[in-house]
DSSP file (Angstrom, degrees, kcal/mol; ACC not computed):
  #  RESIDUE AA STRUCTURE BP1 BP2  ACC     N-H-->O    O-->H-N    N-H-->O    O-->H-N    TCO  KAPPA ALPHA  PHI   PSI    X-CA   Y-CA   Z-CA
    1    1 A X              0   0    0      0, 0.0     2,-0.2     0, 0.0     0, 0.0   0.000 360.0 360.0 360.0 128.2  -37.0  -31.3   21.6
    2    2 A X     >  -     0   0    0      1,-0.1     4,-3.4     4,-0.0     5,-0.3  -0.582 360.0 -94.6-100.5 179.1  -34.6  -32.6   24.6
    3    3 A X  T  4 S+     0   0    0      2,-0.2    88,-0.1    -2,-0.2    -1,-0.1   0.358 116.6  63.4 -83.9  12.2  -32.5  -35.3   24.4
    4    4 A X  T >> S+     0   0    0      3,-0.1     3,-4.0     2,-0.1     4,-1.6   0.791 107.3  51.1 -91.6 -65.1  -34.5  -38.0   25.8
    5    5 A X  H 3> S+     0   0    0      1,-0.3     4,-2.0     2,-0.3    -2,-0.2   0.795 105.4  53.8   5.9 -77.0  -36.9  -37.4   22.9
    6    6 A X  H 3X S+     0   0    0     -4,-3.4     4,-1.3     1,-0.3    -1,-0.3   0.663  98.9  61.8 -58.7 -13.6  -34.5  -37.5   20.7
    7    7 A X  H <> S+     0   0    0     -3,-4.0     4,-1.8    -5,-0.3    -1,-0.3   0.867 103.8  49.6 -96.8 -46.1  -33.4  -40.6   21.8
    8    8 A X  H  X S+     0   0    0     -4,-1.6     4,-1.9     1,-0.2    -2,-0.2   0.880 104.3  58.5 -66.5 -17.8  -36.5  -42.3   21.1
    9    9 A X  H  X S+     0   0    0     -4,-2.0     4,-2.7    -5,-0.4     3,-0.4   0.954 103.7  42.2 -60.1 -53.3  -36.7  -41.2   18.2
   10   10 A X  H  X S+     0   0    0     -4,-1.3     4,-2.5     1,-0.2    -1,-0.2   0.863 116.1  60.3 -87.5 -22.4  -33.6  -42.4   16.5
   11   11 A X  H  X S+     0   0    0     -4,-1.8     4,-0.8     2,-0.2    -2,-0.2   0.906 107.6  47.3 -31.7 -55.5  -34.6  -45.8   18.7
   12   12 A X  H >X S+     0   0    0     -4,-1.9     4,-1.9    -3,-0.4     3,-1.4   0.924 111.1  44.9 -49.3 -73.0  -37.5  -45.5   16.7
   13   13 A X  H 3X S+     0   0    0     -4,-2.7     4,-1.4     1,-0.2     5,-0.3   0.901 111.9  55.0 -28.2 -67.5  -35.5  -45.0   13.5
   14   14 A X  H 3< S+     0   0    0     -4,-2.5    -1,-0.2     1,-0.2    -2,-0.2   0.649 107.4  47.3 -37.2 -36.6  -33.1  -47.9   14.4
   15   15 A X  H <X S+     0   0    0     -3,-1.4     4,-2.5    -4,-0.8    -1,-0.2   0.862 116.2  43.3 -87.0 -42.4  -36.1  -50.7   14.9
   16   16 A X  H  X S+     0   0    0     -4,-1.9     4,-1.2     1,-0.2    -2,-0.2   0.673 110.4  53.1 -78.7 -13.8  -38.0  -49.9   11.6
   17   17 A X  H  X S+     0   0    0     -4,-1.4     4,-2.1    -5,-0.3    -1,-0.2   0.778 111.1  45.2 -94.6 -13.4  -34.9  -49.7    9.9
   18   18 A X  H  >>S+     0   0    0     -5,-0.3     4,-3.3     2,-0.2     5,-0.7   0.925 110.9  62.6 -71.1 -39.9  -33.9  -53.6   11.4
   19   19 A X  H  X5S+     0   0    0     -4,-2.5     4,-4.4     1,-0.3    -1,-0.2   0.845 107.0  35.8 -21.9 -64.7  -37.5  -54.2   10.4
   20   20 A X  H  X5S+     0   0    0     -4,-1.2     4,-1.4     2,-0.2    -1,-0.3   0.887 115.4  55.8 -75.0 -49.9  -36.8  -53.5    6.6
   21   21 A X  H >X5S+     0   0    0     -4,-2.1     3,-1.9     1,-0.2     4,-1.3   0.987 106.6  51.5 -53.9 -62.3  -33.5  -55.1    6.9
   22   22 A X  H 3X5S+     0   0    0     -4,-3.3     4,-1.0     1,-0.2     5,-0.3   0.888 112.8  44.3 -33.5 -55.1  -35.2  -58.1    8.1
   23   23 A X  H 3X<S+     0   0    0     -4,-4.4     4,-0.9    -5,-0.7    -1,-0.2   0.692 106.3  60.5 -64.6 -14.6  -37.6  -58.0    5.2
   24   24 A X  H <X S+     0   0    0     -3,-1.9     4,-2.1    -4,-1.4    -2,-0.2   0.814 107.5  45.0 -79.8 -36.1  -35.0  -57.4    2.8
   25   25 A X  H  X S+     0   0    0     -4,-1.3     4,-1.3     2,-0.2    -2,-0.2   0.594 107.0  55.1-106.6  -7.8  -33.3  -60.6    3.8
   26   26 A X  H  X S+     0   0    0     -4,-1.0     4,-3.0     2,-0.2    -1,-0.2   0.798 116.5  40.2 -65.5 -67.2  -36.3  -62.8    3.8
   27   27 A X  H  X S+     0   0    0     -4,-0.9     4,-1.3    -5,-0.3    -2,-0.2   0.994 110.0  57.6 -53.9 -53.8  -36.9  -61.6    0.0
   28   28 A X  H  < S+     0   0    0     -4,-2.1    -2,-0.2     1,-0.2     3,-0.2   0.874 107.3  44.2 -34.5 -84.3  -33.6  -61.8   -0.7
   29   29 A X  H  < S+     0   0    0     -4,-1.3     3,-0.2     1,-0.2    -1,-0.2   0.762 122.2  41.5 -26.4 -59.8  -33.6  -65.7    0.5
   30   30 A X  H  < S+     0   0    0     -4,-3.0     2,-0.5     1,-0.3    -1,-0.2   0.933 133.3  22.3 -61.2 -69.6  -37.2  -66.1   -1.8
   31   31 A X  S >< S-     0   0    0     -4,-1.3     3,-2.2     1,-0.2    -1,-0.3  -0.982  89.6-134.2-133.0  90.0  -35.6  -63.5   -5.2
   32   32 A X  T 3  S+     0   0    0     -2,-0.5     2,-2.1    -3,-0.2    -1,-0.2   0.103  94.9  18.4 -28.5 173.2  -31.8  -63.7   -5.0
   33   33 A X  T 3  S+     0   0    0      1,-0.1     2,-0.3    -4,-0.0    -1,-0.2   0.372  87.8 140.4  54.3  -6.6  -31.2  -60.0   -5.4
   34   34 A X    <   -     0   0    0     -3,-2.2     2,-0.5    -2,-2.1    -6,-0.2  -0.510  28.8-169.1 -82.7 142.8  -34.7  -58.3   -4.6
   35   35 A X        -     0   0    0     -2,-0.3     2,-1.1    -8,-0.1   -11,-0.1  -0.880  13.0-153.6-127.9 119.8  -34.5  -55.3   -2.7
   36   36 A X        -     0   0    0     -2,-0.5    -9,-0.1     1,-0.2   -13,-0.0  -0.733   7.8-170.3 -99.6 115.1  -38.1  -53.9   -1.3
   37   37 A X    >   +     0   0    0     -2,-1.1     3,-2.0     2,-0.1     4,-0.5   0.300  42.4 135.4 -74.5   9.7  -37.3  -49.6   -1.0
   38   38 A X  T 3  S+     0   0    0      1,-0.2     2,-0.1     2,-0.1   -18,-0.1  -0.143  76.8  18.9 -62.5 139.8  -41.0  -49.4    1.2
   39   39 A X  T 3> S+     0   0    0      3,-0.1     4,-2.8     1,-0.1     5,-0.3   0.178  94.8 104.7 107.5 -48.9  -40.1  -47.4    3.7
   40   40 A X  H <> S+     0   0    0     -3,-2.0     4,-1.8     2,-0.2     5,-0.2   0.935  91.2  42.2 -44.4 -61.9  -36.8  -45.6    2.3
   41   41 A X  H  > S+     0   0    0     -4,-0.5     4,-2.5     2,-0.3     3,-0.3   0.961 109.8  56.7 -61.5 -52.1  -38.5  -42.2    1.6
   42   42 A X  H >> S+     0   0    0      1,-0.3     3,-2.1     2,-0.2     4,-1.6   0.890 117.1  40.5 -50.0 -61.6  -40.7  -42.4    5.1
   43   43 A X  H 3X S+     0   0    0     -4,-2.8     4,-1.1     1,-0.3    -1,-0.3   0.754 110.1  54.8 -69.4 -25.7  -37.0  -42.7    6.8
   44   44 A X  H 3X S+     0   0    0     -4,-1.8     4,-3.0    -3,-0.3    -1,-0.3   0.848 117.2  38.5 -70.1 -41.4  -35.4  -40.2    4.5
   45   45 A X  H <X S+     0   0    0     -4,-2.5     4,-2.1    -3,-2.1    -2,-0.2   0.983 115.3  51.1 -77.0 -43.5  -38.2  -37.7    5.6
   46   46 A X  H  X S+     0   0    0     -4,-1.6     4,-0.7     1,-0.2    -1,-0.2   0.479 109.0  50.5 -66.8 -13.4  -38.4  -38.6    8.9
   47   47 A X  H  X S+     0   0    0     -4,-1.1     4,-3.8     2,-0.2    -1,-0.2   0.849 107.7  53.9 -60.5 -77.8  -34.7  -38.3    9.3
   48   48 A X  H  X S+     0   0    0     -4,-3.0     4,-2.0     1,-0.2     5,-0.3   0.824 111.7  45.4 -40.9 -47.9  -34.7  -35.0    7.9
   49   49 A X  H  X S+     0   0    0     -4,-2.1     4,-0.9     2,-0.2    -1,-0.2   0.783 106.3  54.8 -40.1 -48.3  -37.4  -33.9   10.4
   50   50 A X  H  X S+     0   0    0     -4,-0.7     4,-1.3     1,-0.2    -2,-0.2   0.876 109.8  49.1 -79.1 -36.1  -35.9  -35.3   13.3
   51   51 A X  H  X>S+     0   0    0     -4,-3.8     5,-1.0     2,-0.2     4,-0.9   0.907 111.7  49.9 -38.6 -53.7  -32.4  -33.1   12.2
   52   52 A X  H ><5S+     0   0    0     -4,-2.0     3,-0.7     1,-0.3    -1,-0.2   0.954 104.6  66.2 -63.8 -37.1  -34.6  -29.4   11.7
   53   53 A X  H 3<5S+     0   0    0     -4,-0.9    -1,-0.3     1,-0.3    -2,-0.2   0.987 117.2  16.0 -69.0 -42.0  -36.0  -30.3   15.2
   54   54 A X  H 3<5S-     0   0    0     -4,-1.3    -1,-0.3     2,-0.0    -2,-0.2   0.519 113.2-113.4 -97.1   9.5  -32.6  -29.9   17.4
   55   55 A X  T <<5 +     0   0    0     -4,-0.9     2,-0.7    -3,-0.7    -3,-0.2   0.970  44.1 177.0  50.4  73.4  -30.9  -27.8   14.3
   56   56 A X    > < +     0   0    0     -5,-1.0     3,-0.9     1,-0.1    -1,-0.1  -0.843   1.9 177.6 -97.5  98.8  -28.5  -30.1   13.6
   57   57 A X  T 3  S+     0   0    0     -2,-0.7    -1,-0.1     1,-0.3    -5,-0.0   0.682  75.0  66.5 -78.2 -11.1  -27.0  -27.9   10.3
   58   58 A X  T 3  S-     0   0    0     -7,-0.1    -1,-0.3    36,-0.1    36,-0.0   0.671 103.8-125.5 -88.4 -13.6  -24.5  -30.5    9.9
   59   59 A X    <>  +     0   0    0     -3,-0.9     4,-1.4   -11,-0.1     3,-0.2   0.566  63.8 139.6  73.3  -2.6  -26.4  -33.4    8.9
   60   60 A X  H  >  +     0   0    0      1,-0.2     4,-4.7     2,-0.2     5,-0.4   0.824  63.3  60.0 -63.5 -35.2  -24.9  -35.5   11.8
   61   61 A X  H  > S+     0   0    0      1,-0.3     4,-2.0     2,-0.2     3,-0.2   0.961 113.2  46.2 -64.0 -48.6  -28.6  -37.5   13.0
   62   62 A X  H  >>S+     0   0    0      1,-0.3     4,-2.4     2,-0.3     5,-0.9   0.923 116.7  40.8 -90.2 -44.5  -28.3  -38.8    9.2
   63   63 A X  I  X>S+     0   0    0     -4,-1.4     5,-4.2     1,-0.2     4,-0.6   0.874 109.7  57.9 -71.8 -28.2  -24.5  -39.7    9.4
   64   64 A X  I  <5S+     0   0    0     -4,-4.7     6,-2.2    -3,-0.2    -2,-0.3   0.923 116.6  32.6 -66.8 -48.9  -24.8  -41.1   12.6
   65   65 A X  I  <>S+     0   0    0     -4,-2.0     5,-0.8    -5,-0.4     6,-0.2   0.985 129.7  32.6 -65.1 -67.4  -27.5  -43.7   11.4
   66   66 A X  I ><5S+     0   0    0     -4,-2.4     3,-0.5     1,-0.2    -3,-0.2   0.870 134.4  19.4 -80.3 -39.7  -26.2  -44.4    7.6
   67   67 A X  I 3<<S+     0   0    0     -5,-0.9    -3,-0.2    -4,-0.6    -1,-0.2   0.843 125.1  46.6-119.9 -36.5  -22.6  -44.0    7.9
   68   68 A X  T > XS-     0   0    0     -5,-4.2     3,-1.9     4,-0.1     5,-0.5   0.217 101.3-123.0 -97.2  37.7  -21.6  -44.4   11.4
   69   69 A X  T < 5 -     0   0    0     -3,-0.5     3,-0.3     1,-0.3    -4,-0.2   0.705  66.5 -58.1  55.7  17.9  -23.9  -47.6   11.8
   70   70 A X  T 3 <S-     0   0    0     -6,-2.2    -1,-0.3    -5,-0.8    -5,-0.1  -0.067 109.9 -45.0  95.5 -28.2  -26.0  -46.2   14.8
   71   71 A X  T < 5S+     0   0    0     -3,-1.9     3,-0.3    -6,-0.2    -1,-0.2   0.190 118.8 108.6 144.3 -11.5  -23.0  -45.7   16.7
   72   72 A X  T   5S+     0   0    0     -4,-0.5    -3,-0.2    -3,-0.3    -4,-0.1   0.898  76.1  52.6 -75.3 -45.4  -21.2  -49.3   15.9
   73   73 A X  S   <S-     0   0    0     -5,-0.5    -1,-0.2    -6,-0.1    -4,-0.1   0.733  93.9-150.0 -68.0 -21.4  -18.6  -48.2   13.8
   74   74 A X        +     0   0    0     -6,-0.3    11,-0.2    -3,-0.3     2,-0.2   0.670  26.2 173.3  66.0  44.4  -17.5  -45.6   16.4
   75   75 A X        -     0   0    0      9,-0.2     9,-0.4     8,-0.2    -1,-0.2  -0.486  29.7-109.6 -88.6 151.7  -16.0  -43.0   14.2
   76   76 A X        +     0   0    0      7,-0.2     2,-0.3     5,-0.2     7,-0.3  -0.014  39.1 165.7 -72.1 174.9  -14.9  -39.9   15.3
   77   77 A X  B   > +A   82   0A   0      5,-2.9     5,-1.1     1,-0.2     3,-0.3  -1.000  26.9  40.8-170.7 150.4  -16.4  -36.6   14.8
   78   78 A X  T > 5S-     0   0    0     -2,-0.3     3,-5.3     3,-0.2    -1,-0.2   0.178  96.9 -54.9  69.8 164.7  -16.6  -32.7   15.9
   79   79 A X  T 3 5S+     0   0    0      1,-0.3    -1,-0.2     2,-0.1    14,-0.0   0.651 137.0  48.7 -53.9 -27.7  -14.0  -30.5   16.7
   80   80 A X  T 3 5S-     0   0    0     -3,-0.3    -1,-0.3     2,-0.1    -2,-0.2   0.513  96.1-135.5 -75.2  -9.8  -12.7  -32.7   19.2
   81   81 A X  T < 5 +     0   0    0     -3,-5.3    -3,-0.2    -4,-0.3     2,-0.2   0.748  42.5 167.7  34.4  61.5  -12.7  -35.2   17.4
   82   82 A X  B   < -A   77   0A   0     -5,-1.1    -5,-2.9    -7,-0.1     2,-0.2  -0.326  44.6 -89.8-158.9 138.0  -14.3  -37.3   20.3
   83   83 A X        -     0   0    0     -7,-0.3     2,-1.3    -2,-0.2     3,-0.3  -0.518  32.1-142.1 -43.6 119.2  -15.9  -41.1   19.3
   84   84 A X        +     0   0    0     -9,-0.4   -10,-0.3    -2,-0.2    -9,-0.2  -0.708  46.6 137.6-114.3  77.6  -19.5  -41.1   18.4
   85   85 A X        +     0   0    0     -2,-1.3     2,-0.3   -11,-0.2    -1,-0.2   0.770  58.9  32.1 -98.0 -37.9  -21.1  -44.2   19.9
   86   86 A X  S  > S-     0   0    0     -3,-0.3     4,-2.7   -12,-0.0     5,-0.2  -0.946  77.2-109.3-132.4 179.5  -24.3  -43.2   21.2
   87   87 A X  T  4 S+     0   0    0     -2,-0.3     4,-0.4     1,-0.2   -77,-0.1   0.280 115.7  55.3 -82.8  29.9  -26.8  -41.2   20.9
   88   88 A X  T  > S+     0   0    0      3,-0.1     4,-4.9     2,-0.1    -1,-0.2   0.743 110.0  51.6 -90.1 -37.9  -25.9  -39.1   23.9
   89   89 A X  H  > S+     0   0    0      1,-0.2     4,-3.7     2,-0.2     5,-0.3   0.975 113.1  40.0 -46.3 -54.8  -22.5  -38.6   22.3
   90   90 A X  H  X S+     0   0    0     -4,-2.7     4,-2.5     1,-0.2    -1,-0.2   0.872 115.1  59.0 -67.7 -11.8  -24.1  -37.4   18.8
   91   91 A X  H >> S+     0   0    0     -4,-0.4     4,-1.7    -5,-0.2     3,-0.7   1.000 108.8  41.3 -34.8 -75.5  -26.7  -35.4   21.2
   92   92 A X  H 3X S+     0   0    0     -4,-4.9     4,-1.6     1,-0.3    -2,-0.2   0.668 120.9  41.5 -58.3 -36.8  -23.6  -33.7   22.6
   93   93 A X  H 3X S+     0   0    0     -4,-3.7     4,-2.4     1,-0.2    -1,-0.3   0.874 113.0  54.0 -85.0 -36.1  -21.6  -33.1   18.6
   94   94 A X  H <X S+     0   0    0     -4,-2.5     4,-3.0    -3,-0.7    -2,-0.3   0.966 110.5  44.8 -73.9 -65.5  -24.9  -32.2   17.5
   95   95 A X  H  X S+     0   0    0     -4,-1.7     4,-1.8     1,-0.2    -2,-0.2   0.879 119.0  44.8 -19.5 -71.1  -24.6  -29.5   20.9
   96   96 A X  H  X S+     0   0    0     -4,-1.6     4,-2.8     2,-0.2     3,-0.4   0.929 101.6  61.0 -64.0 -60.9  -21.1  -28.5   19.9
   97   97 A X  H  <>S+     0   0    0     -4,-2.4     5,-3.0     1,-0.2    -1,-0.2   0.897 111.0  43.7 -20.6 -68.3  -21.7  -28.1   16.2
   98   98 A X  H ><5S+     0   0    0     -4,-3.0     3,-2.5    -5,-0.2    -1,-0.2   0.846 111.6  50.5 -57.1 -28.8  -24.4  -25.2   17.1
   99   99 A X  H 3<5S+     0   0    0     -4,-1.8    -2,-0.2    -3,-0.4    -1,-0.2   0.971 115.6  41.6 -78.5 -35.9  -22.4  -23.4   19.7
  100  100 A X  T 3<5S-     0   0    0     -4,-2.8    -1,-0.3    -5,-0.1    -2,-0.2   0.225 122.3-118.9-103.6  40.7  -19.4  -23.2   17.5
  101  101 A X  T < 5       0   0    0     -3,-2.5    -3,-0.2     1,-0.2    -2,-0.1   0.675 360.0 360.0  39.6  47.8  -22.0  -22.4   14.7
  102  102 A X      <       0   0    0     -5,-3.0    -4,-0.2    -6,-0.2    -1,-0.2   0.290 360.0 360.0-105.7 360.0  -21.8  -24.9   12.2
């Protein structure tokens, strides 16, 4: 996969997951407290997939969405410890990870 591919792809990820957020907050408004999970597993897999496909061994495609907010929280990352903001950057740690065989 190159890395414009990959870049639609977690674009992809990004929009279905406002999707669900958006639906979440709609229920929410209707059933204080409802949470609808439809969807969670299809991203979970799809997640997974999109990681095996560039051999990201670290897990980064998954931390970069759930924990670094897409790129909004802008935490650092990789041996350089270098700012992870978009997805050319987690392209690039994703890069680095493999060469220095992680």
């Amino acid at each position: 996969m190159d890395k414009k591919r990959f870049a639609e792809c977690i674009n992809d990820i990004k929009a279905f997951n406002s999707e669900l957020d958006s639906l979440n907050d709609h229920l929410n408004a209707i059933a204080p407290g409802a949470v609808c999970k439809i969807g969670f597993s299809f991203l979970d897999s799809y997640t997974r997939l999109l990681s095996e496909s560039v051999g990201d061994g670290d897990d980064w495609v998954s931390w970069f969405m759930w924990e670094n907010g897409f790129g909004k929280k802008r935490f650092e990352a990789g041996f350089n410890r270098k700012k992870i903001k978009t997805v050319d950057d987690l392209w690039n740690l994703i890069q680095e990870s493999k060469k220095n065989g992680n």
